[in-house]
N, CA and C atoms as a LAMMPS dump frame, in Angstrom:
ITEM: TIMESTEP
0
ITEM: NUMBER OF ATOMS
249
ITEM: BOX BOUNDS ff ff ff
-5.0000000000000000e+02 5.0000000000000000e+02
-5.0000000000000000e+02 5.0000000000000000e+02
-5.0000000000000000e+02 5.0000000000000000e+02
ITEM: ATOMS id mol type element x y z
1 1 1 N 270.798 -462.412 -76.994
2 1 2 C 271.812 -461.729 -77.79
3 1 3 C 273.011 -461.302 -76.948
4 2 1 N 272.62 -461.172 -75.967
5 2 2 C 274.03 -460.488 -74.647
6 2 3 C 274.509 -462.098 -74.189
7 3 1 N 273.918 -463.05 -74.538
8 3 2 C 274.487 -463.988 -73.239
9 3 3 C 276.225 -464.472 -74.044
10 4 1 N 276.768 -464.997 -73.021
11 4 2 C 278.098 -465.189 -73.201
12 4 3 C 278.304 -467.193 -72.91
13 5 1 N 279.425 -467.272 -73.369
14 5 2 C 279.906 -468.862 -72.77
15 5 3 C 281.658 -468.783 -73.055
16 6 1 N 281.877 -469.792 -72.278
17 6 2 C 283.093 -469.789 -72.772
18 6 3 C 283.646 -471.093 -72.33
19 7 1 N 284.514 -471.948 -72.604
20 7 2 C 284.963 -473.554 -72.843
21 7 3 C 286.431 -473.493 -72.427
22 8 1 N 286.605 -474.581 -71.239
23 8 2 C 287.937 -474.521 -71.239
24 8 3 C 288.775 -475.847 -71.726
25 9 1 N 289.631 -475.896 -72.071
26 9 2 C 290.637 -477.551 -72.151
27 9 3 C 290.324 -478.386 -70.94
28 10 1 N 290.109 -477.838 -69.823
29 10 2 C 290.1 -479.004 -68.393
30 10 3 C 288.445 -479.331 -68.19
31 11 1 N 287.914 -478.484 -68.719
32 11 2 C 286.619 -478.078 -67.942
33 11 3 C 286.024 -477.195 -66.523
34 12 1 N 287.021 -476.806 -66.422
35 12 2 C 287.469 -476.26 -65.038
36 12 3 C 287.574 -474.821 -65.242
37 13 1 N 287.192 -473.851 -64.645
38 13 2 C 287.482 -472.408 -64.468
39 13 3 C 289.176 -472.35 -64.49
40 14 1 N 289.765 -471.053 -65.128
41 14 2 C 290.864 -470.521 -65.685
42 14 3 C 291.005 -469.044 -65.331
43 15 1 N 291.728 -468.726 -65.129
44 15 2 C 292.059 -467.298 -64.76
45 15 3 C 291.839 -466.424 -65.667
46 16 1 N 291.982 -466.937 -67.039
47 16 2 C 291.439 -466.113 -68.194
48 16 3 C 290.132 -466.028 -68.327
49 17 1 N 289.43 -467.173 -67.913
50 17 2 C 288.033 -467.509 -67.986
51 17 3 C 287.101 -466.551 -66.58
52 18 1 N 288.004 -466.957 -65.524
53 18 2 C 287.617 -465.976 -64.656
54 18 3 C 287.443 -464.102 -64.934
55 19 1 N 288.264 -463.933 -65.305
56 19 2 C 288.506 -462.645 -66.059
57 19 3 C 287.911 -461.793 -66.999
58 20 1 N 287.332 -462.967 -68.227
59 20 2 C 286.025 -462.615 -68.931
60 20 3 C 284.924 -462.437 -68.126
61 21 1 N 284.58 -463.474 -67.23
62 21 2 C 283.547 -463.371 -66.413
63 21 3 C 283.49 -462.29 -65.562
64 22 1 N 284.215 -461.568 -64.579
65 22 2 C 284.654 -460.62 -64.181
66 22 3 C 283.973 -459.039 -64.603
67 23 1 N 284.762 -459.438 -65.949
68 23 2 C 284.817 -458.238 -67.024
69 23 3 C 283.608 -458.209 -68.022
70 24 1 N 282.912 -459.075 -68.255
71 24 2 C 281.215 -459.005 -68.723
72 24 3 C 280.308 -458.896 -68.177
73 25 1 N 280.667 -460.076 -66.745
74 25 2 C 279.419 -460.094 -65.921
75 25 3 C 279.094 -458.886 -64.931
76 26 1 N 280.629 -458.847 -64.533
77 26 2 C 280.475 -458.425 -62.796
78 26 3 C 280.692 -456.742 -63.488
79 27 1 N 281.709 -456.592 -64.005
80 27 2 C 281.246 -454.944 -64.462
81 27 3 C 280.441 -454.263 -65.518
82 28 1 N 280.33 -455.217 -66.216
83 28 2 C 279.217 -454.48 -67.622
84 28 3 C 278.372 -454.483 -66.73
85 29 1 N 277.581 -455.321 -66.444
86 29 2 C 277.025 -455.434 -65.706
87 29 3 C 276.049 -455.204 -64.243
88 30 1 N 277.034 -453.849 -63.712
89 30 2 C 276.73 -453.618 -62.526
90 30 3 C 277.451 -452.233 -62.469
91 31 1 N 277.436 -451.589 -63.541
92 31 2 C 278.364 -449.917 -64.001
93 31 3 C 276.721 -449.273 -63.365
94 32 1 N 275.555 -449.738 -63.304
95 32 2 C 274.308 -448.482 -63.001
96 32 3 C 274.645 -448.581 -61.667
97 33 1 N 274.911 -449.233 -60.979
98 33 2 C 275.055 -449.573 -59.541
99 33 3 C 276.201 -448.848 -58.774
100 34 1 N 275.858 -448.051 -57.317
101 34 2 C 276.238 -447.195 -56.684
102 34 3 C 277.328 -448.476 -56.255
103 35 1 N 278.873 -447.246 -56.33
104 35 2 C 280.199 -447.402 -55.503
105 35 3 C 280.299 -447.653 -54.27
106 36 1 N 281.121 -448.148 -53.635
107 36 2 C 281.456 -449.348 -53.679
108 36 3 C 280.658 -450.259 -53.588
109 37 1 N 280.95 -451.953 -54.405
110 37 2 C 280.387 -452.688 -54.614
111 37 3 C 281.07 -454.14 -53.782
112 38 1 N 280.509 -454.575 -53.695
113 38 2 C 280.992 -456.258 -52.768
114 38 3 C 280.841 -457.182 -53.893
115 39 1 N 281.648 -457.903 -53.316
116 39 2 C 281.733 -459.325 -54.56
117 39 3 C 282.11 -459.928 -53.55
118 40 1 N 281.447 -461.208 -52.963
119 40 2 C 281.915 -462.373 -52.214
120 40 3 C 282.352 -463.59 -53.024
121 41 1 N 283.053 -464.335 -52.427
122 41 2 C 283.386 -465.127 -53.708
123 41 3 C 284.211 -465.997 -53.054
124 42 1 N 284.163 -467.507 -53.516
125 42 2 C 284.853 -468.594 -52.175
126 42 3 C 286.722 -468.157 -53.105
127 43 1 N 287.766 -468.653 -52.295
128 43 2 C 289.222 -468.799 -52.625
129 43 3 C 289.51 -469.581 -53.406
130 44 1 N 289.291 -469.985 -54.686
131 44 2 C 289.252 -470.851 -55.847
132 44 3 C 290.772 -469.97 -56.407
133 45 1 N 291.34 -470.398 -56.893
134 45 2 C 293.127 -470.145 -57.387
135 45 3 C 292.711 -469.676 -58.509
136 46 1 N 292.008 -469.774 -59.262
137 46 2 C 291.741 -469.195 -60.912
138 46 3 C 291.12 -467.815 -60.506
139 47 1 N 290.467 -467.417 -59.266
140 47 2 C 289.573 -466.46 -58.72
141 47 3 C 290.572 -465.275 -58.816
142 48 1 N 291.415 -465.604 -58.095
143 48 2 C 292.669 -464.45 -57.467
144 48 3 C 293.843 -464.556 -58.349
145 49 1 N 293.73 -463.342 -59.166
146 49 2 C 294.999 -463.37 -59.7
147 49 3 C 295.136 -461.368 -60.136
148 50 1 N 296.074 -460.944 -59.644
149 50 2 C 296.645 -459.527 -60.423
150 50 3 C 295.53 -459.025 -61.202
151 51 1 N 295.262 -459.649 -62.374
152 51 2 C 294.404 -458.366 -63.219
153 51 3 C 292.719 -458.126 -62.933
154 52 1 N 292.307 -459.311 -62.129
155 52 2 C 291.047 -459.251 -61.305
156 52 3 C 291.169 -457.782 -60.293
157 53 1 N 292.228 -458.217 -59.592
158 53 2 C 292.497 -457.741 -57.987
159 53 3 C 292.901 -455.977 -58.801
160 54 1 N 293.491 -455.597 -59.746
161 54 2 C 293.355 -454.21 -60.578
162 54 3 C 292.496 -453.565 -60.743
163 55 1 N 291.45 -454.876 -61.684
164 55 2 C 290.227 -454.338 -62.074
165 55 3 C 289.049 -453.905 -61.273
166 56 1 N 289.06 -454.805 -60.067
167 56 2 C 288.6 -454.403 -59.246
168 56 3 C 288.278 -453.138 -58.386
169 57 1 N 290.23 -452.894 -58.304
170 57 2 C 290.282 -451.951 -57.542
171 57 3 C 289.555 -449.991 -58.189
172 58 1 N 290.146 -450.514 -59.655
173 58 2 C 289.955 -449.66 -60.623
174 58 3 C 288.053 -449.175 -60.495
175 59 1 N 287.973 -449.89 -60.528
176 59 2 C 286.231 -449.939 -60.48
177 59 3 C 285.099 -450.319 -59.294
178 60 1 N 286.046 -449.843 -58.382
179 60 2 C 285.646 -449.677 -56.511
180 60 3 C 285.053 -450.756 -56.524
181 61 1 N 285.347 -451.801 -56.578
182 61 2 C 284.609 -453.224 -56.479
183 61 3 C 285.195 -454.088 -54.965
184 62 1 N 284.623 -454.133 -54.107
185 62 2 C 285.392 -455.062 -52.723
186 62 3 C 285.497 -456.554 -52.973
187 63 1 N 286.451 -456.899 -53.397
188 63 2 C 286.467 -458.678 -53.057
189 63 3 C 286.57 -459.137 -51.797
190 64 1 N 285.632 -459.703 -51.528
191 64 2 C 285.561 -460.689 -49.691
192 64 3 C 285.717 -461.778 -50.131
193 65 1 N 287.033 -462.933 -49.874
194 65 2 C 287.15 -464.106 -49.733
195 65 3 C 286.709 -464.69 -49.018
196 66 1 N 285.754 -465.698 -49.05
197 66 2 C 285.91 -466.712 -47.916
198 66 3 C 286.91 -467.746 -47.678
199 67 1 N 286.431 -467.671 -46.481
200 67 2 C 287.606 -468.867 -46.142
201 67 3 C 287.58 -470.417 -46.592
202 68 1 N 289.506 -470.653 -47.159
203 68 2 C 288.855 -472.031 -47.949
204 68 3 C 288.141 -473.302 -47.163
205 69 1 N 287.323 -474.243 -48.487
206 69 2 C 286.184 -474.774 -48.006
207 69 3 C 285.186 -474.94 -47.053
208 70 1 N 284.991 -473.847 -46.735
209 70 2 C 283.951 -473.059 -46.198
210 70 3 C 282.752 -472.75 -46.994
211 71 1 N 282.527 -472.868 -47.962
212 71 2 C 281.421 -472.089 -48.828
213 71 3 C 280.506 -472.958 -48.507
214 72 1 N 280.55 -474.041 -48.764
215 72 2 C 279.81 -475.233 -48.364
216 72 3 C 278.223 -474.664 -47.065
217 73 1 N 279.257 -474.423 -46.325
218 73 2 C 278.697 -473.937 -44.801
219 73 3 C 278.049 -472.49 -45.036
220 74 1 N 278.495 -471.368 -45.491
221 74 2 C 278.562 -470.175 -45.357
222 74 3 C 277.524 -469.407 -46.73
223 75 1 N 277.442 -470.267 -47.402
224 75 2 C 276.498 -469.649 -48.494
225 75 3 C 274.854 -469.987 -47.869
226 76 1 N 274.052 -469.143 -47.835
227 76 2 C 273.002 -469.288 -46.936
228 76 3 C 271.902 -470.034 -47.912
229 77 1 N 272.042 -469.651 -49.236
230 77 2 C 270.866 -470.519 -50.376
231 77 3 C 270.94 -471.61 -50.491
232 78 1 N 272.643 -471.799 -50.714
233 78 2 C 272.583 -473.602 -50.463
234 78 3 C 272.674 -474.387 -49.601
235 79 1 N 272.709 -473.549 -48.414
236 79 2 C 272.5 -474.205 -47.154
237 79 3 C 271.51 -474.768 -46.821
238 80 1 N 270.301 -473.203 -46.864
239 80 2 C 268.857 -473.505 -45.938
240 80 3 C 268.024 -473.149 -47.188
241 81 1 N 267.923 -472.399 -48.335
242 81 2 C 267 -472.451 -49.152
243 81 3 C 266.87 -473.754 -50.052
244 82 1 N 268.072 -473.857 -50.489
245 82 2 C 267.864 -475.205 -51.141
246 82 3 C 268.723 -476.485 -51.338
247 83 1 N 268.819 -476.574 -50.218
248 83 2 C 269.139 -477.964 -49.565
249 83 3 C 269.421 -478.891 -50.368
């Protein structure tokens, strides 16, 4: 009953799309959970935009970019857990 979706024209993540996600997942979501919060998250252009980087701030949330195409390397599950 809570789950969400959402469809874009490209198929591709959207800044609006990012934003819902953001705003359902990452804060409905994680409001029981002690201040400040981390969000890692690779440099994808739909990722970073103004009303993320607000909302964020608004709701003590830390965004850590990685560095681009790097994730590849740097995410440890899909590295060594599941290959």
């Amino acid at each position: 009953s809570d789950t969400l979706y959402r469809c874009t024209d490209s198929g591709w993540i959207s800044e609006l799309t990012f934003v819902n996600w953001f705003t359902h997942c990452v804060l409905a979501r994680t409001n029981h959970i002690d201040r400040p919060l981390l969000l890692v998250m690779d440099n994808h252009s739909a990722h970073i935009n103004i009303e993320v980087i607000e909302l964020a701030m608004k709701h003590r949330v830390i965004i850590l970019c990685l560095p681009p195409h790097t994730t590849h390397a740097l995410q440890a599950l899909d590295v060594v857990t599941f290959r």
